[in-house]
Structure formats: C-alpha cells, structure tokens
N, C-alpha and C positions, 0 to 999 in steps of 0.2 A: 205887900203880897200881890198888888193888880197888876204889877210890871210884871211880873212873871205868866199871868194869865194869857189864853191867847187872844190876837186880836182879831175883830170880828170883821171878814172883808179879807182879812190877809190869804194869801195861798202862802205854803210850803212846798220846795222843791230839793228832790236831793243835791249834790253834786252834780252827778252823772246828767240828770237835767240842764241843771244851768249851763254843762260844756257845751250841751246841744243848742242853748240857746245862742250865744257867744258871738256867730256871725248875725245875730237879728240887730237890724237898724235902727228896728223899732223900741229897742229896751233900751231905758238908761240903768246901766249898772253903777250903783253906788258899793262903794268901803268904807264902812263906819268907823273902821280902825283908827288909832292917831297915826300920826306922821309915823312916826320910826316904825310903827307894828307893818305899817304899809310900804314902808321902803323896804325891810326885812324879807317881806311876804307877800307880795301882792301877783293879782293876772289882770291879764288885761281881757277887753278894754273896762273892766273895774275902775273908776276913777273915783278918788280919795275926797271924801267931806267926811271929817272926820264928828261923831255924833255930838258932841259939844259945841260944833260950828252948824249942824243942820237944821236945826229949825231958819236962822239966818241965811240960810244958802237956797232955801225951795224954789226961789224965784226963777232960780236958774235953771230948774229940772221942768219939763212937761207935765202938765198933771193930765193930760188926757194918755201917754205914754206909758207902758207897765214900766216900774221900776223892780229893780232885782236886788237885793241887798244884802249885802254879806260882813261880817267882821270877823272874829276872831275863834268865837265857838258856838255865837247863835245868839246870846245873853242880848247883845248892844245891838243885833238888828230886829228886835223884838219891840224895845225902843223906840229905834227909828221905824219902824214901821208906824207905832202909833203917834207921831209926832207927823208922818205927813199923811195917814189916814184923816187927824184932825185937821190937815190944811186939804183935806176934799181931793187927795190924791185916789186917784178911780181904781190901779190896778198895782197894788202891790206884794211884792211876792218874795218871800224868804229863804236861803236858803242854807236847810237845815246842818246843824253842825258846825256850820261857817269853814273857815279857812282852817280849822286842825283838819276836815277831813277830807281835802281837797288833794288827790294822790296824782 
C-alpha cells in the first residue's frame, strides 16, 4: 500500500506544466518507461532510464538539479521519485497522468 502513497518533498505538475518547462536547462527530464514503451511514445528532451535500471543509473543525474519524471500513467514515477528522494535528490517533481495524457 505505501508505493501508492504520496511522497513527501515531491511536487506534481500537469502536462500543460511540464511543456512549459521543456526548454529549462536546468531540469533533467527522466522516462521511467521501458525501452519499447519509450520508443513507442516518448518527447523529448525526456531521456529513457527505464525504473528497473534507476536506482543504478543516479550517478548520472544532478541531485542539486529538479528532475521531472514521467512514465506511462503516473504509477512508476511515483516510484522513481521515491527511489531518488532516498538517494537525497533536493527537487523532484511528477508529472501527473504521465504519458497517456500528454495531447
């Protein structure tokens, strides 16, 4: 039941949000998706660590940086959000519905 809970520190943002953020230099945007959900469906600049590889992959992201996190309908950036909350990521931020509602 606590994966589903929200987590504490996280922001949520609609869609409409995350387009506007898009050209920030300052966000690293992840896709929690797998491989094929992300070849299927993806924007950019979205870049693919799929949630089964992310805890292993943080090294690579900022943690002073907000990261933006999206997957599929919301479930698996819930997730990944608490997985780099626990590695002391400062600003992470959801956005809501993920990629089904991405028009």
């Amino acid at each position: 039941m606590s994966r589903f809970m929200p987590v504490k520190g996280v922001g949520h943002i609609t869609v409409q949000d995350a387009k506007a953020k898009l050209k920030d230099k300052n966000i690293q945007f992840i896709d929690v998706c797998t491989p094929v959900e992300y070849k299927a469906n993806h924007r950019k600049p979205f870049k693919n660590i799929p949630l089964a590889q992310l805890a292993n992959q943080t090294k690579k992201l900022d943690k002073s940086k907000e990261v933006v996190i999206i997957c599929q309908t919301g479930m698996r950036s819930m997730r990944a959000a608490k997985i780099l909350k626990r590695q002391d990521f400062e600003k992470v931020t959801i956005v809501k519905g993920g990629m089904s509602t991405w028009v």
